[in-house]
N, CA, C and O of each residue as an XYZ file, in Angstrom:
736
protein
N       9.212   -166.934     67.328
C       7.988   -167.426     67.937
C       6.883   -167.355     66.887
O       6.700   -166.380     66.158
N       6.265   -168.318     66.879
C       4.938   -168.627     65.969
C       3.738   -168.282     66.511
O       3.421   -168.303     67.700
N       3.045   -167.943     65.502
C       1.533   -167.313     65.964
C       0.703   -168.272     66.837
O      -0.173   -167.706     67.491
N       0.822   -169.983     67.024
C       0.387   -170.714     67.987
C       1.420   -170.334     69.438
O       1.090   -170.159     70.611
N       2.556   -170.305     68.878
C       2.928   -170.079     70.907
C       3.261   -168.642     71.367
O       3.843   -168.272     72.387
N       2.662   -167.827     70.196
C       2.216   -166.580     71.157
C       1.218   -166.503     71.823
O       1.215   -165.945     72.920
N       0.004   -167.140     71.202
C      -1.524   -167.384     71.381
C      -1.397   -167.544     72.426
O      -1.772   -166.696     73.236
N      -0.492   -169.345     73.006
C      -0.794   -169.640     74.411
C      -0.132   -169.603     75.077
O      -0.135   -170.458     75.963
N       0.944   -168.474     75.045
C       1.559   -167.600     76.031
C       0.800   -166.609     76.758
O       0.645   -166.629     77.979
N       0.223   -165.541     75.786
C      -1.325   -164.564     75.970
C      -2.154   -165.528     76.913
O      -2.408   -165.003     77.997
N      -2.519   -166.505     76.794
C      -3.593   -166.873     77.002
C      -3.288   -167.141     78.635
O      -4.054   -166.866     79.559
N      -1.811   -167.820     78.741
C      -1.629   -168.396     79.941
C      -1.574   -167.539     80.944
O      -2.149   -167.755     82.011
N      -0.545   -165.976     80.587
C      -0.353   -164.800     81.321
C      -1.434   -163.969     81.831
O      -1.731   -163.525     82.940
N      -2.094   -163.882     80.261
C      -2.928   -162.465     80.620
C      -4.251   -162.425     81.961
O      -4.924   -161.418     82.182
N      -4.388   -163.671     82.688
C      -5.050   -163.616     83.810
C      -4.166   -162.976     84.904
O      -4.791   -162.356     85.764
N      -2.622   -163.025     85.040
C      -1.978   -162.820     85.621
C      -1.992   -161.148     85.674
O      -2.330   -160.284     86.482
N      -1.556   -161.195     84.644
C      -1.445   -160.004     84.194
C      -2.931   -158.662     84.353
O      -3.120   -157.445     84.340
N      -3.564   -159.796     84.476
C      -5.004   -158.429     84.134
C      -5.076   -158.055     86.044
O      -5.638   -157.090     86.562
N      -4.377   -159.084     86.692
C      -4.520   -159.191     88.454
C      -3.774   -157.525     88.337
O      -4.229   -156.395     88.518
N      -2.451   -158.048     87.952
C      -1.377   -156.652     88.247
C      -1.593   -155.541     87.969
O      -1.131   -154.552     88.539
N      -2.447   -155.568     86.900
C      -2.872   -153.814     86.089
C      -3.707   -153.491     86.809
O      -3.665   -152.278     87.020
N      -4.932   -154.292     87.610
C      -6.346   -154.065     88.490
C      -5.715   -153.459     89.366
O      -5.853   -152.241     89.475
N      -4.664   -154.354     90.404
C      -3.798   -153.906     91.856
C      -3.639   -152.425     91.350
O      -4.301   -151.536     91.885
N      -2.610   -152.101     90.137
C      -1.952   -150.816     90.147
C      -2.680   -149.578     90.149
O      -2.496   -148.535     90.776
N      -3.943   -150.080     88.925
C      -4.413   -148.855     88.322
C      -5.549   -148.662     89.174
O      -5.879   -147.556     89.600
N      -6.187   -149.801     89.439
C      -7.593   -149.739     90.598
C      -8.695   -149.384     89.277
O      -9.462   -148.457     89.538
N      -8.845   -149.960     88.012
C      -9.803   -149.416     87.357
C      -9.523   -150.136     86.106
O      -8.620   -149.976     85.284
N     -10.946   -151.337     86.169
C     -10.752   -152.755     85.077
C     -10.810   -152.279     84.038
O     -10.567   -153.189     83.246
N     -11.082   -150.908     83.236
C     -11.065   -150.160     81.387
C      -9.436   -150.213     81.519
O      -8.861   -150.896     80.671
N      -8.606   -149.522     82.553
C      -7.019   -149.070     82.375
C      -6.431   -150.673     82.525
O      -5.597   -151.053     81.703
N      -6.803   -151.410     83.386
C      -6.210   -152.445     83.272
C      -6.183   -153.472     82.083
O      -5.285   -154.247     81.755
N      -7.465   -153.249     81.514
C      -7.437   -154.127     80.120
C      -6.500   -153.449     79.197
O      -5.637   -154.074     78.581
N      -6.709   -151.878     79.080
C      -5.769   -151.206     78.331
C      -4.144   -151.624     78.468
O      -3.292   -151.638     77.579
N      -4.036   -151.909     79.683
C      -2.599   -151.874     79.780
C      -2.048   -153.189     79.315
O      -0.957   -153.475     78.822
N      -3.362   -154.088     79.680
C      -2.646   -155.943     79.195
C      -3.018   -155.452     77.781
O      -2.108   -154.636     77.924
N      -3.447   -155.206     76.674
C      -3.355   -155.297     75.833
C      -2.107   -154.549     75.057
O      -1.533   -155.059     74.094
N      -1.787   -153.324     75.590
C      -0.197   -152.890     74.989
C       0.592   -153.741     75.550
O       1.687   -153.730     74.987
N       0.518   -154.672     76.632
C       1.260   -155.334     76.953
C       1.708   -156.806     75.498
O       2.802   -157.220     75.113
N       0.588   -157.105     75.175
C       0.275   -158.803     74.149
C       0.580   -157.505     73.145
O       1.449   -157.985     72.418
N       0.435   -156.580     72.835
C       0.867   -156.005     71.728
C       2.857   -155.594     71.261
O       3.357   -155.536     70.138
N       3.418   -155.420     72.403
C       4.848   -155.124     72.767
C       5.523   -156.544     72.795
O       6.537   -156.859     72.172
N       4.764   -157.360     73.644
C       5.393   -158.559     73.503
C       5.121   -159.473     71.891
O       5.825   -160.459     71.676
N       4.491   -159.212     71.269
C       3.775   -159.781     70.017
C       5.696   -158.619     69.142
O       6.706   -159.130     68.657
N       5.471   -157.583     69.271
C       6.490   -156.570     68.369
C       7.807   -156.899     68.746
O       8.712   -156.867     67.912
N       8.086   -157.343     70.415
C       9.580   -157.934     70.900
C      10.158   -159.162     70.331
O      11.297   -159.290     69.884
N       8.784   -160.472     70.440
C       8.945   -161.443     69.912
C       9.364   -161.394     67.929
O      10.175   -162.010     67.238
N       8.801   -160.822     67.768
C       9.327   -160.645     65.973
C      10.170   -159.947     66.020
O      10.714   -160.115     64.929
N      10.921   -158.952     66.736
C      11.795   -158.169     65.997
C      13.513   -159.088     67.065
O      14.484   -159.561     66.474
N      13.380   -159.066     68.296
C      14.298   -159.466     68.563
C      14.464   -160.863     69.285
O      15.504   -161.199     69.852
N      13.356   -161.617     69.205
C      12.987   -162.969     69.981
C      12.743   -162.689     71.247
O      12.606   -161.606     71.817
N      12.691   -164.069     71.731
C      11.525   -164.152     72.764
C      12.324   -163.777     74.253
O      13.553   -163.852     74.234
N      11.903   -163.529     75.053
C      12.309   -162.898     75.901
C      13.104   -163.946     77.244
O      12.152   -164.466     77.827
N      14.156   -164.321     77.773
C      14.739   -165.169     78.561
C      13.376   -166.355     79.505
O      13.133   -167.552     79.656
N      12.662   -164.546     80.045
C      12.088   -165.329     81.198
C      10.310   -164.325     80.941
O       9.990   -163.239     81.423
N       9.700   -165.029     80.240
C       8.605   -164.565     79.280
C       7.829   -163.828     80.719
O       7.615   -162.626     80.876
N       7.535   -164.822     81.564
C       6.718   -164.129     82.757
C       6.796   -162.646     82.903
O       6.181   -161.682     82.448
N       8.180   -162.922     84.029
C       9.222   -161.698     84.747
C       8.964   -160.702     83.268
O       8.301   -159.719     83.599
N       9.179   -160.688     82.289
C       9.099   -159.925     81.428
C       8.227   -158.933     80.896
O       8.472   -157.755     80.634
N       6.793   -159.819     80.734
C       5.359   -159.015     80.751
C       4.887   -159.039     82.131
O       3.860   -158.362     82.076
N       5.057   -159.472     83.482
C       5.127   -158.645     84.404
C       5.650   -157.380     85.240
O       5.020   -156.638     85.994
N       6.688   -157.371     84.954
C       7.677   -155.721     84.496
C       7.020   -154.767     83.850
O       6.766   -153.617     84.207
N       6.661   -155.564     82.475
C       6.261   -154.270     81.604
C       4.729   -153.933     82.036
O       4.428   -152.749     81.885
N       4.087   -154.471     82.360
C       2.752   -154.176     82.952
C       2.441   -152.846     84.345
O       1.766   -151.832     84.523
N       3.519   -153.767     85.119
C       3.509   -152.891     86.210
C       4.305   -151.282     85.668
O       4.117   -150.179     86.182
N       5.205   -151.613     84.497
C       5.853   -150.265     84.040
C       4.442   -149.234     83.445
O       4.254   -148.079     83.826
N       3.584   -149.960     82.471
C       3.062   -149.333     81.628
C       1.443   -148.971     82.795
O       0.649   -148.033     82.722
N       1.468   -149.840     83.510
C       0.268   -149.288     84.571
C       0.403   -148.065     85.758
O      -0.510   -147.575     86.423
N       1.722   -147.773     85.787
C       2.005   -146.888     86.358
C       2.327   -145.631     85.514
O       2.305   -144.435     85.803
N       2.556   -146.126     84.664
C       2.760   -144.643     83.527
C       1.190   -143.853     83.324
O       0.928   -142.651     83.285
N       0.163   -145.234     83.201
C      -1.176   -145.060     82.919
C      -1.627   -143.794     84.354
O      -2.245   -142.731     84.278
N      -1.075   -144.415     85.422
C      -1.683   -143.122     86.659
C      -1.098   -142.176     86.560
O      -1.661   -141.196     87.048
N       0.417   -141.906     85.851
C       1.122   -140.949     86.234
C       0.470   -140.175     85.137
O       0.375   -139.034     85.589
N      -0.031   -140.199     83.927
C      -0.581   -139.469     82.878
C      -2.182   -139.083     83.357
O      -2.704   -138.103     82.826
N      -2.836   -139.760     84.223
C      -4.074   -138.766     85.080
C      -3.827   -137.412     85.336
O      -2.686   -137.091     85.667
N      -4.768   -136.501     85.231
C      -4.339   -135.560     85.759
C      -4.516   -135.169     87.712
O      -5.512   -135.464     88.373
N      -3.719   -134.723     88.058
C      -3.579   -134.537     89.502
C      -5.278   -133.784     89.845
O      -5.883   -132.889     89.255
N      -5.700   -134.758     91.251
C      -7.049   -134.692     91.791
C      -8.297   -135.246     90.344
O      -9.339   -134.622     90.143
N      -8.127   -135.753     90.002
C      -9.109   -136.857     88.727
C      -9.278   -137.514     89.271
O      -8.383   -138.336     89.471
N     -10.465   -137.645     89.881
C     -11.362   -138.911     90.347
C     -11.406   -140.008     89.184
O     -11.387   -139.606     88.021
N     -11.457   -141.189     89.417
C     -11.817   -142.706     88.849
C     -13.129   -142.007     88.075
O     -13.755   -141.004     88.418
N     -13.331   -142.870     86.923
C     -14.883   -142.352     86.610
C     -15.781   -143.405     87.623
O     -16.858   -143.039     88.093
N     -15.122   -144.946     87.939
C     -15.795   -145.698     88.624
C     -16.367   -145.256     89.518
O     -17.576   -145.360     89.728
N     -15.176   -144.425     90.488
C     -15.206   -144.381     92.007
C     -16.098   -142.940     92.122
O     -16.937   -142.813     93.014
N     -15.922   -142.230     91.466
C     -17.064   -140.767     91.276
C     -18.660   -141.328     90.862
O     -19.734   -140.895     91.280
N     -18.418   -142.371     89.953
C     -19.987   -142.520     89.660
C     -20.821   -143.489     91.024
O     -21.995   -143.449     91.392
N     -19.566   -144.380     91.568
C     -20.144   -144.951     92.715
C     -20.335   -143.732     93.688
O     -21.554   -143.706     93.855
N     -19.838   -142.805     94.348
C     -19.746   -142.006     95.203
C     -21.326   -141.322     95.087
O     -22.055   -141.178     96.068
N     -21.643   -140.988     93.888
C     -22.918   -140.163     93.323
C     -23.443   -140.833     93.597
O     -24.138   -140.442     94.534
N     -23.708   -142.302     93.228
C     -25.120   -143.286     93.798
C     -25.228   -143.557     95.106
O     -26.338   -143.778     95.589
N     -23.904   -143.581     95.992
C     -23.971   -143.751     97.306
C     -24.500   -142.747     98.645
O     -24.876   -143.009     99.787
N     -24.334   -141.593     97.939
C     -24.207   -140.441     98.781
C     -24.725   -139.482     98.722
O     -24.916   -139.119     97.561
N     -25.264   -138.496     99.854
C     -26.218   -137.873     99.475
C     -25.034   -136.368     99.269
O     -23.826   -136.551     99.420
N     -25.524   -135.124     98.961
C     -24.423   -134.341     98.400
C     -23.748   -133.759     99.737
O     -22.561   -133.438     99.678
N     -24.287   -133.647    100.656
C     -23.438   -133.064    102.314
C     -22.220   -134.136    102.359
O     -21.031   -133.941    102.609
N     -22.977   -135.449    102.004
C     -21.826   -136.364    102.829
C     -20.804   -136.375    101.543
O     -19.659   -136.634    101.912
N     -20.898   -136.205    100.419
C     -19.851   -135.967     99.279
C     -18.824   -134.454     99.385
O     -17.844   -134.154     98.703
N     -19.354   -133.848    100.278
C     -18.839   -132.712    100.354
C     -17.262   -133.005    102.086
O     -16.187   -132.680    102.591
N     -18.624   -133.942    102.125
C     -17.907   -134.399    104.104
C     -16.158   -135.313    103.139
O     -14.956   -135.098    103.295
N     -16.712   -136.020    102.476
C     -15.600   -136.781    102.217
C     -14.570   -136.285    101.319
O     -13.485   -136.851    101.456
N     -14.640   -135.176    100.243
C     -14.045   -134.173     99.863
C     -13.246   -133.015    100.994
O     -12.166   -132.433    100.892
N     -14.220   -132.991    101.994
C     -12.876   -132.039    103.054
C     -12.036   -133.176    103.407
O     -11.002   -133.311    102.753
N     -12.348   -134.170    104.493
C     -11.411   -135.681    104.588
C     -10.363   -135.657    103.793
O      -9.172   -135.620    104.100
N     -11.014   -135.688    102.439
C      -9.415   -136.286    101.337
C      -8.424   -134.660    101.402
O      -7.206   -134.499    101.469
N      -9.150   -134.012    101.367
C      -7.940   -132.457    101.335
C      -7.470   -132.598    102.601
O      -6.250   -132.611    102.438
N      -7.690   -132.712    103.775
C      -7.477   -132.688    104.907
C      -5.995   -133.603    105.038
O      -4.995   -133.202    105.634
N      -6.130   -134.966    104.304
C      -5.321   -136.068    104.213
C      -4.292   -135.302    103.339
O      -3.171   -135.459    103.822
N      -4.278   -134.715    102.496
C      -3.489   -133.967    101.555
C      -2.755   -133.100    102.230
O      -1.534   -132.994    102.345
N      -3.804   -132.374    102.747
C      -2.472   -131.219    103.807
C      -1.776   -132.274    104.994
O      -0.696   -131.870    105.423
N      -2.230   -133.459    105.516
C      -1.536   -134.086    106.851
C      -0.700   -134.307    106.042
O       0.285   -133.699    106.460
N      -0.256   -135.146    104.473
C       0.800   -135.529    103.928
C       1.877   -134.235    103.928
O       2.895   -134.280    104.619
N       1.573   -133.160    103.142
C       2.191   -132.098    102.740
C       3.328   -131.700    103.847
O       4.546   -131.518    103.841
N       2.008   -131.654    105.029
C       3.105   -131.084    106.375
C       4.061   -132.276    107.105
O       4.572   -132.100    108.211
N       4.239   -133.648    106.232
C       4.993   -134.450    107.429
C       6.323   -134.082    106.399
O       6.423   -133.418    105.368
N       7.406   -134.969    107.338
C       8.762   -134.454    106.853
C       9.132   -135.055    105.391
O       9.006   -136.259    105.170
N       9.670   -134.000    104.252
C      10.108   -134.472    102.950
C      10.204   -135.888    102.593
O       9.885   -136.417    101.528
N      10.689   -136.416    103.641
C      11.289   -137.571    102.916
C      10.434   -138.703    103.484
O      10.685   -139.866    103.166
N       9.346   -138.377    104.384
C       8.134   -139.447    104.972
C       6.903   -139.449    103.989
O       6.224   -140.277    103.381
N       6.979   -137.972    104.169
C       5.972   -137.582    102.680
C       6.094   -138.411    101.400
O       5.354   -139.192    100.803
N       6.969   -138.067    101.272
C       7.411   -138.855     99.891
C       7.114   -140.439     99.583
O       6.669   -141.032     98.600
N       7.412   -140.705    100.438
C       7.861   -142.463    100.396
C       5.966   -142.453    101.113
O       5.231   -143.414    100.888
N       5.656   -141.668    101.638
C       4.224   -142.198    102.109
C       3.393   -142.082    100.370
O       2.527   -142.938    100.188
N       3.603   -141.267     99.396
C       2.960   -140.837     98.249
C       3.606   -141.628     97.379
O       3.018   -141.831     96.316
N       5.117   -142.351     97.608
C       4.811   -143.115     96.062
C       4.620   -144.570     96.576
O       5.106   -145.403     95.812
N       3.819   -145.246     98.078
C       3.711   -146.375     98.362
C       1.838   -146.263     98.263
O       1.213   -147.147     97.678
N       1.210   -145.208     98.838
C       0.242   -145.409     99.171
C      -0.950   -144.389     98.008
O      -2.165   -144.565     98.092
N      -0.468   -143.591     97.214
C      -1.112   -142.794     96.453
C      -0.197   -143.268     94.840
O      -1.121   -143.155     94.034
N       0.577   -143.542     94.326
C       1.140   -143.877     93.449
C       1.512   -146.007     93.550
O       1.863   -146.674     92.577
N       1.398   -146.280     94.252
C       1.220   -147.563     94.589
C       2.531   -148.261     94.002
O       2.466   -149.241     93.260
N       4.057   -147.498     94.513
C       5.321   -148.557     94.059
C       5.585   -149.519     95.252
O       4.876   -149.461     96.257
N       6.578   -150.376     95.140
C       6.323   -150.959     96.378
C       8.152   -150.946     97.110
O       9.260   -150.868     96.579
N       7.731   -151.050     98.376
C       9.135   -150.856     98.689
C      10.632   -150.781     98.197
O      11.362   -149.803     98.357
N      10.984   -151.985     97.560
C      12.285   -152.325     97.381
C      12.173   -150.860     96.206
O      13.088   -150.040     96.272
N      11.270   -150.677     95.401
C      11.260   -149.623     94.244
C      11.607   -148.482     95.086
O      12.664   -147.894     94.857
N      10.741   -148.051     96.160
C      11.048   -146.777     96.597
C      12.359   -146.686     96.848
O      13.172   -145.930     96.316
N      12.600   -147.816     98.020
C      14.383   -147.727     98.398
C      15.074   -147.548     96.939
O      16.155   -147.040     97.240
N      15.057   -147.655     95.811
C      15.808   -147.234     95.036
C      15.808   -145.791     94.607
O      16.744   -144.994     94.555
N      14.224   -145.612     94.241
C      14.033   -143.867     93.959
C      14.964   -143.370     95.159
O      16.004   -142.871     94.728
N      14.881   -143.373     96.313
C      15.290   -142.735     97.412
C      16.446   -142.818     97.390
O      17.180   -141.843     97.553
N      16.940   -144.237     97.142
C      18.705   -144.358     97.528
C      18.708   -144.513     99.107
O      19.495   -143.712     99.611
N      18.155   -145.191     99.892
C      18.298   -145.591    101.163
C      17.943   -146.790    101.480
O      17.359   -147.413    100.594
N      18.135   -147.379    102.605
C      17.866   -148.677    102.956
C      16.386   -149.691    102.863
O      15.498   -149.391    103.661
N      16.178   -150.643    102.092
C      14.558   -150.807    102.396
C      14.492   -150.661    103.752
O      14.323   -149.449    103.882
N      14.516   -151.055    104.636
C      14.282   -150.763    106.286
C      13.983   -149.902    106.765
O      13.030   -149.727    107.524
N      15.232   -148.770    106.178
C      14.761   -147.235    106.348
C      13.481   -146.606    105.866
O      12.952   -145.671    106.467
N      12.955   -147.190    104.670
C      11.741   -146.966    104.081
C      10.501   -147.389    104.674
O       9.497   -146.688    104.802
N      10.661   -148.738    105.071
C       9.679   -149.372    106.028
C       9.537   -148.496    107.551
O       8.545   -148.522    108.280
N      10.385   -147.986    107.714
C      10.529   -147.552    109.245
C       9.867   -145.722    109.127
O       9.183   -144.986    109.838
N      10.453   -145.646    108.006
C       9.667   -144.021    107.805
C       8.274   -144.055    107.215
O       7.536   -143.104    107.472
N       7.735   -145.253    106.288
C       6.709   -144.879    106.119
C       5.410   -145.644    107.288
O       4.201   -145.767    107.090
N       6.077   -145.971    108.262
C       5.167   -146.844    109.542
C       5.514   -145.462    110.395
O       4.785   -145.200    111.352
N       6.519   -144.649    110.095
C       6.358   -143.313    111.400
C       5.115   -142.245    110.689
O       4.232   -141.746    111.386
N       5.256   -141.962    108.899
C       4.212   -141.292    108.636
C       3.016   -142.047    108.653
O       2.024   -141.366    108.391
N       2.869   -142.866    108.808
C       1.515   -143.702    109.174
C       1.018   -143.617    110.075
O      -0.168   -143.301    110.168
N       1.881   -143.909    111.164
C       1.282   -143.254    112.520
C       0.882   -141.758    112.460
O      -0.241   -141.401    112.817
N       1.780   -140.923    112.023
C       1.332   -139.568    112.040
C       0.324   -139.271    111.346
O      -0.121   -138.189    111.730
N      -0.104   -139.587    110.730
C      -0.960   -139.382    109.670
C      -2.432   -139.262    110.502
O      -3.176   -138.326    110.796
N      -2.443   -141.198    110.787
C      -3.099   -141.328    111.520
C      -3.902   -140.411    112.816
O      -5.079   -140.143    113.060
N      -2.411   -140.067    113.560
C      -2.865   -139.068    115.218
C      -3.593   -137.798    115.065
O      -4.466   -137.278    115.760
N      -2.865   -137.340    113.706
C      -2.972   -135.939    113.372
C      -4.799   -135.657    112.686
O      -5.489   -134.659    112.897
N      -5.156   -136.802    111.917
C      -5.775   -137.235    111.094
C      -7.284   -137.199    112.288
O      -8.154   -136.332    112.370
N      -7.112   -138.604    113.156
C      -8.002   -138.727    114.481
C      -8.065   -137.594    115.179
O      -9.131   -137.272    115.702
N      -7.078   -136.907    115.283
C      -7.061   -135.310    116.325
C      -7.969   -134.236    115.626
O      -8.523   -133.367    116.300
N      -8.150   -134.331    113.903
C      -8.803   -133.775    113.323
C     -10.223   -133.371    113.610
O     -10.883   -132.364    113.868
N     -10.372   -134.773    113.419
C     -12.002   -135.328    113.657
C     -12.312   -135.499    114.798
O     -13.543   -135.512    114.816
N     -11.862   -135.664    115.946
C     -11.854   -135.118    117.281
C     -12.529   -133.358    117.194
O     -13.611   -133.146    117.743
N     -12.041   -132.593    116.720
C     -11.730   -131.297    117.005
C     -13.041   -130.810    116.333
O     -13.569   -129.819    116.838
N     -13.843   -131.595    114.865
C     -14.798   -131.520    114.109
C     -16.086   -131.976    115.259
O     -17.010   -131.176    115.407
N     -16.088   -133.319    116.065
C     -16.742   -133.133    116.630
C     -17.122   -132.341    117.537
O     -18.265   -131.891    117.450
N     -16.420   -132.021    118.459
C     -16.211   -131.371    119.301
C     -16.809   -129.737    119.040
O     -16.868   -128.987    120.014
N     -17.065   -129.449    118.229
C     -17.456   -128.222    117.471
C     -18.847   -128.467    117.132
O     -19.650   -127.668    117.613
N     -19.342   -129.491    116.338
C     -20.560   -130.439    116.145
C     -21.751   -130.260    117.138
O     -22.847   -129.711    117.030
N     -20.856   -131.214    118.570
C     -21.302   -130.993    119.270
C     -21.527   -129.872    120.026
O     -22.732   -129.762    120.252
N     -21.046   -129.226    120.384
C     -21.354   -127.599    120.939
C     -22.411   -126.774    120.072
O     -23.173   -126.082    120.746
N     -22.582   -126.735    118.678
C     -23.081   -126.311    117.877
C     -24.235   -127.149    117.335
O     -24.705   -126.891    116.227
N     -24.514   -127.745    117.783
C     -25.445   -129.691    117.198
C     -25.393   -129.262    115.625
O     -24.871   -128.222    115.224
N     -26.024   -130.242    114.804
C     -26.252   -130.551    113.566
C     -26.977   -129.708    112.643
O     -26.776   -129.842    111.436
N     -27.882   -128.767    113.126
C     -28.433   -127.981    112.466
C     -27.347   -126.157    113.054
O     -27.949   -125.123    112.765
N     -26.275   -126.017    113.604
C     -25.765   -125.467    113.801
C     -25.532   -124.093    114.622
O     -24.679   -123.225    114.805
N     -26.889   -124.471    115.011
C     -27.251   -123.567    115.876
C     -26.873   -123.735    117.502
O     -27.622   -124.635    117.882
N     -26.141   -123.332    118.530
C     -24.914   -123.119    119.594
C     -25.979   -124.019    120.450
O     -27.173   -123.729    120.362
N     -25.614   -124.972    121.173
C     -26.526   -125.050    122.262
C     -26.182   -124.778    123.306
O     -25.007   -124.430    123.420
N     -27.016   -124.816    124.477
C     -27.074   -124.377    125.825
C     -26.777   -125.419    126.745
O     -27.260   -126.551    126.757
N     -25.709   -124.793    127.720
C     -25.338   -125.817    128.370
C     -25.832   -126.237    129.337
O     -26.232   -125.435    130.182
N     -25.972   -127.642    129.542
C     -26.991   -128.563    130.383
C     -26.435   -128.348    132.323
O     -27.044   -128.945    133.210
């Protein structure tokens, strides 16, 4: 391959491509990072062993490979710098604190559902693989996967709403400045 039909190979993909790294990583610095080792691997594949059968399928693979490597090398509880610096402009510090119990809260509902709901709920919805992938990590049926992670969904959910039920409910008895009130 020649330096013109790598050019407008890059050129044709990498919109594609910059979609898939955004979906995975949720954060347009990691996603540019990743299309660019991407035009860089494919630039080193194309010279050393030619061009690849099915050029697409090819740097779409490796994208979604190398964008998921990109989250798995975060360290565990690392906020986005995006999503932390939006959170700071949005919020005043109670309600940053409100949405910090929420996300732990969501952490322990995962922890306590069963191994294998857990699981498939964390690498679809917190690691972002997508079915047919999980059914392989797992070694079970896609169906089975679909069917367990729509039962931890629901649970999640009940357990989740029963939460915040139980927060109000306390709220209220206690109103907002926390002091018990008297019953009417």
């Amino acid at each position: 391959m020649n330096i013109a039909a790598y050019k407008r190979a890059v050129i044709e993909l990498r919109p594609a491509l910059l979609l898939v790294a955004k979906r995975i990583t949720r954060n347009s610095e990691d996603a540019e990072d990743v299309v660019q080792e991407v035009c860089l691997k494919l630039w080193h594949r194309c010279r050393t062993s030619g061009e690849p059968d099915n050029m697409e399928a090819y740097c779409v693979t490796m994208t979604k490979n190398i964008s998921i490597d990109k989250i798995r090398g975060r360290h565990p509880g690392e906020p986005l710098e995006e999503l932390q610096h939006a959170e700071a402009v949005t919020h005043l510090p109670d309600e940053l604190l409100e949405i910090k119990e929420d996300h732990a809260l969501i952490h322990r509902i995962i922890a306590s559902l069963p191994p294998l709901q857990g699981k498939i709920l964390r690498l679809k919805e917190i690691e972002g693989y997508e079915t047919d992938e999980i059914a392989a990590f797992t070694g079970i049926a896609t169906e089975a996967v679909r069917n367990n992670l729509s039962r931890a969904r629901r649970q999640l959910r009940e357990v989740y709403l029963n939460c915040l039920q139980k927060r109000e409910n306390r709220v209220g008895v206690f109103g907002n400045d926390g002091i018990k009130q008297d019953a009417l």
